[in-house]
C-alpha positions as CSV (number, residue, x, y, z in Angstrom):
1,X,16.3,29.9,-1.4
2,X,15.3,27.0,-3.3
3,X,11.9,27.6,-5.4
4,X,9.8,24.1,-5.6
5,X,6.3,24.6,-5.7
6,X,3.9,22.2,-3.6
7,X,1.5,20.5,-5.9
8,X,-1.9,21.9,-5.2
9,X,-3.3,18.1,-5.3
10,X,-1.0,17.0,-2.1
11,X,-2.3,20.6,-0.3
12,X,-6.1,19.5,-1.0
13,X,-5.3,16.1,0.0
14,X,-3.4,16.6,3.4
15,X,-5.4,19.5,4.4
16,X,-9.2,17.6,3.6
17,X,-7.5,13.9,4.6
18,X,-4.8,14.5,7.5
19,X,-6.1,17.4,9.1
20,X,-4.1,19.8,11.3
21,X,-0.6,17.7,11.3
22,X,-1.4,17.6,7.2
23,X,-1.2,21.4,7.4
24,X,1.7,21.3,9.5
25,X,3.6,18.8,7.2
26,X,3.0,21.1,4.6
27,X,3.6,24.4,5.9
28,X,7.2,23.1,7.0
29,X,7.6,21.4,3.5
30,X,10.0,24.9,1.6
31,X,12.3,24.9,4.6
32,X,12.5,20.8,4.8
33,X,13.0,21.0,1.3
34,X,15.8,23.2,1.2
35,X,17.4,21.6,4.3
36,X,17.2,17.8,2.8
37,X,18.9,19.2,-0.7
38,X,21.7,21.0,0.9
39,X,21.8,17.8,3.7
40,X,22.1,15.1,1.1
41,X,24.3,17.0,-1.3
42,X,21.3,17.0,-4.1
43,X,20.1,18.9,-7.3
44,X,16.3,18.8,-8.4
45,X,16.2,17.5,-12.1
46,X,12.5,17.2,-13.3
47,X,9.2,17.9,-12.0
48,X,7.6,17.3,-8.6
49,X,5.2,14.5,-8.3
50,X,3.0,13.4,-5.6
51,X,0.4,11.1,-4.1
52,X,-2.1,12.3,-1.3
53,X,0.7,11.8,1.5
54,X,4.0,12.7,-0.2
55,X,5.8,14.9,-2.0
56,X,8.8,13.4,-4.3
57,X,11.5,15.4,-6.0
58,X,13.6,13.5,-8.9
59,X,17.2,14.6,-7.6
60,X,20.8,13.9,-9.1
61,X,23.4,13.1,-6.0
62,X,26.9,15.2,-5.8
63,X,28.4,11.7,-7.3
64,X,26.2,11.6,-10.5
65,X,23.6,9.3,-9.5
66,X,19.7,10.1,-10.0
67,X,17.4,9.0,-7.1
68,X,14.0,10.8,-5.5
69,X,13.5,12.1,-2.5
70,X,10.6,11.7,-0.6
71,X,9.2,14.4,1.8
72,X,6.1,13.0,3.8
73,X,4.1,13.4,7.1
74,X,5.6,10.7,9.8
75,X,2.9,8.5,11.3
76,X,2.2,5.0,12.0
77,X,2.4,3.6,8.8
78,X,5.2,5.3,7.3
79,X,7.2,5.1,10.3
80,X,7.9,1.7,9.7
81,X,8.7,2.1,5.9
82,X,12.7,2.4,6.0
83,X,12.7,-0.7,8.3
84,X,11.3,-2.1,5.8
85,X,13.2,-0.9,2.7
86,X,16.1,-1.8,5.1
87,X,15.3,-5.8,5.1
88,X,14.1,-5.9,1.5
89,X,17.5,-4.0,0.5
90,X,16.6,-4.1,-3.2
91,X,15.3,-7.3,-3.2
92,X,11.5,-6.8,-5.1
93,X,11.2,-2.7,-4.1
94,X,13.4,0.5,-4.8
95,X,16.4,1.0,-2.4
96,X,17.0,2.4,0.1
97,X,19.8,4.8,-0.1
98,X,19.5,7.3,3.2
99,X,16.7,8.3,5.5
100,X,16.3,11.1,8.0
101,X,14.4,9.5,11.3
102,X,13.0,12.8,12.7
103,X,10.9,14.2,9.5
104,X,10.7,11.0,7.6
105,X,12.2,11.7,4.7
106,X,13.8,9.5,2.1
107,X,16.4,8.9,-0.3
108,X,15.1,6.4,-2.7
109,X,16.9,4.8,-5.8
110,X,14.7,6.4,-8.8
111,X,12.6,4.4,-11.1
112,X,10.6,4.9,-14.1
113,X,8.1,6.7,-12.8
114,X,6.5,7.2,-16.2
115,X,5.9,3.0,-16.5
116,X,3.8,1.9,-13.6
117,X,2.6,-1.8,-14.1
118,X,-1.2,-0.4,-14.6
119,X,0.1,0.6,-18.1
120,X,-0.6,-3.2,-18.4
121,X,-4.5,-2.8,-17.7
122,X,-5.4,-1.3,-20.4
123,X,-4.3,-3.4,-22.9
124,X,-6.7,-6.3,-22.1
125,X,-7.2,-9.6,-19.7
126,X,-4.4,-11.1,-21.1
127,X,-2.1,-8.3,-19.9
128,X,-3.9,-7.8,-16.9
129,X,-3.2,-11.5,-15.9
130,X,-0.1,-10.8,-16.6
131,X,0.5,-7.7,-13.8
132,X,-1.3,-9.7,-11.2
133,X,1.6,-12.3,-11.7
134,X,4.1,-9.6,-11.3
135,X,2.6,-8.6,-8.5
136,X,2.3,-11.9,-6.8
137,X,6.2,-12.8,-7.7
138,X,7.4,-9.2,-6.0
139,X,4.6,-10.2,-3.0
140,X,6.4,-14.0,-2.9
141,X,10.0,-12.3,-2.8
142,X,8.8,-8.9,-0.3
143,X,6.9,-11.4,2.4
144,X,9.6,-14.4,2.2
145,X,11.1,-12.0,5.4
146,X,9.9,-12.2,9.0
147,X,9.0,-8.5,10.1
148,X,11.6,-6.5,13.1
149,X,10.3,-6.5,16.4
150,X,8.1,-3.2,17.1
151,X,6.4,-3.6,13.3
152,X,2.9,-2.7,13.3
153,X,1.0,-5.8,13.7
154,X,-2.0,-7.6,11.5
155,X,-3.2,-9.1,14.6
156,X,-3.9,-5.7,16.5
157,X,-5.7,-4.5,13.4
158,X,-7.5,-7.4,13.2
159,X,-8.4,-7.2,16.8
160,X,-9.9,-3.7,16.1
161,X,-12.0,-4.5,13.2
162,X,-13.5,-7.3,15.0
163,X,-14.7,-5.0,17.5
164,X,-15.8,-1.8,15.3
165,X,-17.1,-4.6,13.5
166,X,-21.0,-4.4,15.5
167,X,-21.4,-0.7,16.0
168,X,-21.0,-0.7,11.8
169,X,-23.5,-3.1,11.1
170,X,-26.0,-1.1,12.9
171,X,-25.9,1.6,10.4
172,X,-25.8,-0.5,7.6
173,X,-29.6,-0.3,6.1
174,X,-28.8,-3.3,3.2
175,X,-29.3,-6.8,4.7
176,X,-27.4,-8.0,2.3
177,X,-24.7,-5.7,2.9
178,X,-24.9,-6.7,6.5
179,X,-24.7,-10.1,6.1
180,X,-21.9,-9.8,3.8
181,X,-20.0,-7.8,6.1
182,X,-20.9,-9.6,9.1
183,X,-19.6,-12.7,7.1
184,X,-16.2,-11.1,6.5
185,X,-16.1,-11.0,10.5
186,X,-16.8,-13.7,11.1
187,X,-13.8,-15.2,8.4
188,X,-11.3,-12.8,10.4
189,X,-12.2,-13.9,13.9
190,X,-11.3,-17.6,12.1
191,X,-8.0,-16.6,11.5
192,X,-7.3,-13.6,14.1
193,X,-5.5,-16.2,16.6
194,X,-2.7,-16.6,13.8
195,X,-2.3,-13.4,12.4
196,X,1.4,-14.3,10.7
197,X,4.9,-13.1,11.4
198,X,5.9,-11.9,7.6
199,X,6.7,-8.7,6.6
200,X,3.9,-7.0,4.7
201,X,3.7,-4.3,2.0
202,X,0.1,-3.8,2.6
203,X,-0.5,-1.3,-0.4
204,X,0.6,-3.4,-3.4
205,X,-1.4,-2.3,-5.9
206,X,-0.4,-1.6,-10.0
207,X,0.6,2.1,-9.5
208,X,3.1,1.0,-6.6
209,X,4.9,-1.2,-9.0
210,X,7.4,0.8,-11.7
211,X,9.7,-0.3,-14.5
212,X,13.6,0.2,-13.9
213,X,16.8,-0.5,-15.4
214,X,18.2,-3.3,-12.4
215,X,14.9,-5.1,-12.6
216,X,12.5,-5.4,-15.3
217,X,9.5,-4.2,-12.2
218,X,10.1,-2.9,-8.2
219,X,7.8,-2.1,-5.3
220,X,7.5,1.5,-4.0
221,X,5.6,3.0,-0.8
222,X,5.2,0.1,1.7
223,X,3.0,0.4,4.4
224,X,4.5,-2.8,6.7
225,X,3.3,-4.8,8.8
226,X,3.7,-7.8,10.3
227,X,1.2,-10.8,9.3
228,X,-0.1,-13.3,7.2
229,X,0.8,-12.7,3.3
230,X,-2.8,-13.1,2.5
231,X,-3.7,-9.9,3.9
232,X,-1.5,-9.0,0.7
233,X,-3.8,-10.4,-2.2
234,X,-6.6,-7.5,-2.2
235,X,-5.5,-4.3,-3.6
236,X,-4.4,-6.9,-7.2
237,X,-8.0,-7.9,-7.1
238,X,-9.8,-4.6,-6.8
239,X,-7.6,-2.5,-8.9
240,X,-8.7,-2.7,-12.5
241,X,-11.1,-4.1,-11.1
242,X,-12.9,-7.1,-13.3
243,X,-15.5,-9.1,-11.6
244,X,-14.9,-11.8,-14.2
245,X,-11.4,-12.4,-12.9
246,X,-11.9,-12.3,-9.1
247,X,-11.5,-15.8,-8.6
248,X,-8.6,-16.0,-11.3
249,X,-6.7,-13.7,-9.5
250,X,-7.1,-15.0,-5.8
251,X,-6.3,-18.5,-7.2
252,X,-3.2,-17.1,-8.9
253,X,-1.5,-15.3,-6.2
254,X,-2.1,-18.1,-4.1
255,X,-0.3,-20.4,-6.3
256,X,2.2,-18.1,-6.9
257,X,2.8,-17.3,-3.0
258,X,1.9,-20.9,-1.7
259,X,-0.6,-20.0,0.7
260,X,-3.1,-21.8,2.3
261,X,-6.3,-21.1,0.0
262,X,-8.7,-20.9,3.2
263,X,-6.8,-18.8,5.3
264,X,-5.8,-16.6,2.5
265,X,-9.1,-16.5,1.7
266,X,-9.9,-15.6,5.4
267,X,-7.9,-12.4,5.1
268,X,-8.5,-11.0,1.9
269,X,-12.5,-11.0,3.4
270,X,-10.5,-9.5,6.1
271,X,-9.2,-6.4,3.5
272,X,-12.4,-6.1,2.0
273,X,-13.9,-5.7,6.2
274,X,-11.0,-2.9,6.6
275,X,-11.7,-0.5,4.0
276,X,-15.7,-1.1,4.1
277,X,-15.0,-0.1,8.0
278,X,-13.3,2.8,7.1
279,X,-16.2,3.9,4.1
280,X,-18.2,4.1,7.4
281,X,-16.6,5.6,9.6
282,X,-16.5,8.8,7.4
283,X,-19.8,8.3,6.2
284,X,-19.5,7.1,2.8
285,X,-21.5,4.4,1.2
286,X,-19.9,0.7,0.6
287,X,-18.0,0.2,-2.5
288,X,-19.6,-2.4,-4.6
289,X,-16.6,-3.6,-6.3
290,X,-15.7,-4.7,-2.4
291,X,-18.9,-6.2,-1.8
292,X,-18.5,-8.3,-4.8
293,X,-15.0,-9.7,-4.2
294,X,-16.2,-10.3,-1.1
295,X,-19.5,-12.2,-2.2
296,X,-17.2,-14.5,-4.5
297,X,-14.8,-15.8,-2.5
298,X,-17.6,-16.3,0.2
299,X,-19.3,-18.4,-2.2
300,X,-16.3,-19.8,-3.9
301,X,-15.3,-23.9,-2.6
């Protein structure tokens, strides 16, 4: 029997966030453990490491190589991640080197895991600037794809937002919370008709960038779908967050990306809409970093 202990963080998370299919997932994590090792021919060579949904285990392969393997719970959005990892085949994110379709799990080429591009933001605007370009060259490379057929798809959620969208406002005591949220419906149900075609990360924020040796920075942990790259600007904008270099960084990763400024502007609203939907819906207040992109680009020309 192979000994890995589960992280308690990735317990707390899945049992508090996923409910009971997160405490399934993790009570059949020892015995998918040991199966996926002896499987794929691997030995465990560091540490465990984990976000709130997965568990990954730095591995060395019967022929020498190094690679992780991740261990998480299969549902709609990670479904669609070896699809993706499939298309992108090294180009701009980790490969993909095997994948089980019943359980989820994944071999993954390894990267630094100890350099993640937020090292960057801490070393000042300059740096900072810096990662958001990264970050918009891997988005320009990632989204240049269109996405398979049964992809999740940016118009559906954008169809759902829209009509949460007036049941939320109702609880929302702040007018000028309201009307900034209202506003960001109001963008999306400009755009919603066209929702885009490309393949989407969705989550590509600083800590899913690492350093490796075959390129100087790759994406980890897509969540894809199919849509407009727009919907891909926010998480660069909000993490290390700086509300002196909203605009800089919207106006950036359009350049970079060549998107239509309006209608990328449209769906980043449309992101900020999403997770102030989701605040909510579990009964948490609005996140005033959100509320501030939003109330720049609503006022920006």
């Amino acid at each position: 029997m192979i000994d890995i202990r589960i992280p308690a963080g990735l317990i707390e998370s899945q049992f508090t966030y996923a409910g009971e299919a997160g405490r399934a997932f993790i009570a059949a994590l020892p015995a998918r453990v040991e199966e996926f090792l002896q499987r794929w021919q691997l030995r465990v060579d560091g540490p465990p490491m984990h976000g709130m949904a997965a568990l990954v285990l730095p591995v060395v392969q019967s022929d020498g190589g190094s690679a992780v393997v991740k261990f998480q719970h299969l549902d709609e959005e990670t479904a669609g991640e070896p699809d993706a990892m499939r298309i992108w085949g090294g180009n701009g994110a980790a490969r993909l080197l095997d994948y089980d379709d019943q359980t989820g799990t994944l071999l993954l080429e390894r990267l630094d895991s100890g350099r993640m591009l937020s090292t960057m933001c801490d070393r000042g605007t300059a740096e900072t600037r810096q990662a958001v370009l990264i970050i918009a060259e891997l988005l320009a490379r990632l989204t240049a794809v269109p996405a398979p057929e049964g992809m999740r798809r940016l118009g559906d959620i954008a169809a759902r937002m829209v009509a949460d969208l007036p049941e939320a406002l109702a609880v929302i005591v702040d007018p000028v919370e309201r009307s900034l949220l209202d506003q960001c419906g109001g963008a999306v149900r400009e755009v919603m008709g066209e929702p885009g075609e490309r393949l989407l990360h969705w989550d590509l924020h600083y800590e899913n960038v690492l350093a490796s040796e075959r390129e100087p920075w790759l994406a980890i942990d897509p969540k894809p779908l199919a849509g407009d790259p727009g919907f891909e600007l926010f998480p660069a904008i909000d993490n290390c967050f700086d509300p002196a270099d909203v605009l800089w960084r919207f106006d950036a990763m359009t350049d970079v990306l060549e998107l239509d400024r309006e209608r990328a502007k449209a769906w980043t609203l449309g992101r900020v809409l999403q997770n102030s939907l989701w605040e909510i819906q579990d009964n948490r207040p609005l996140v005033p970093n959100h509320l501030e992109v939003a109330r720049q680009l609503l006022k920006a020309r």
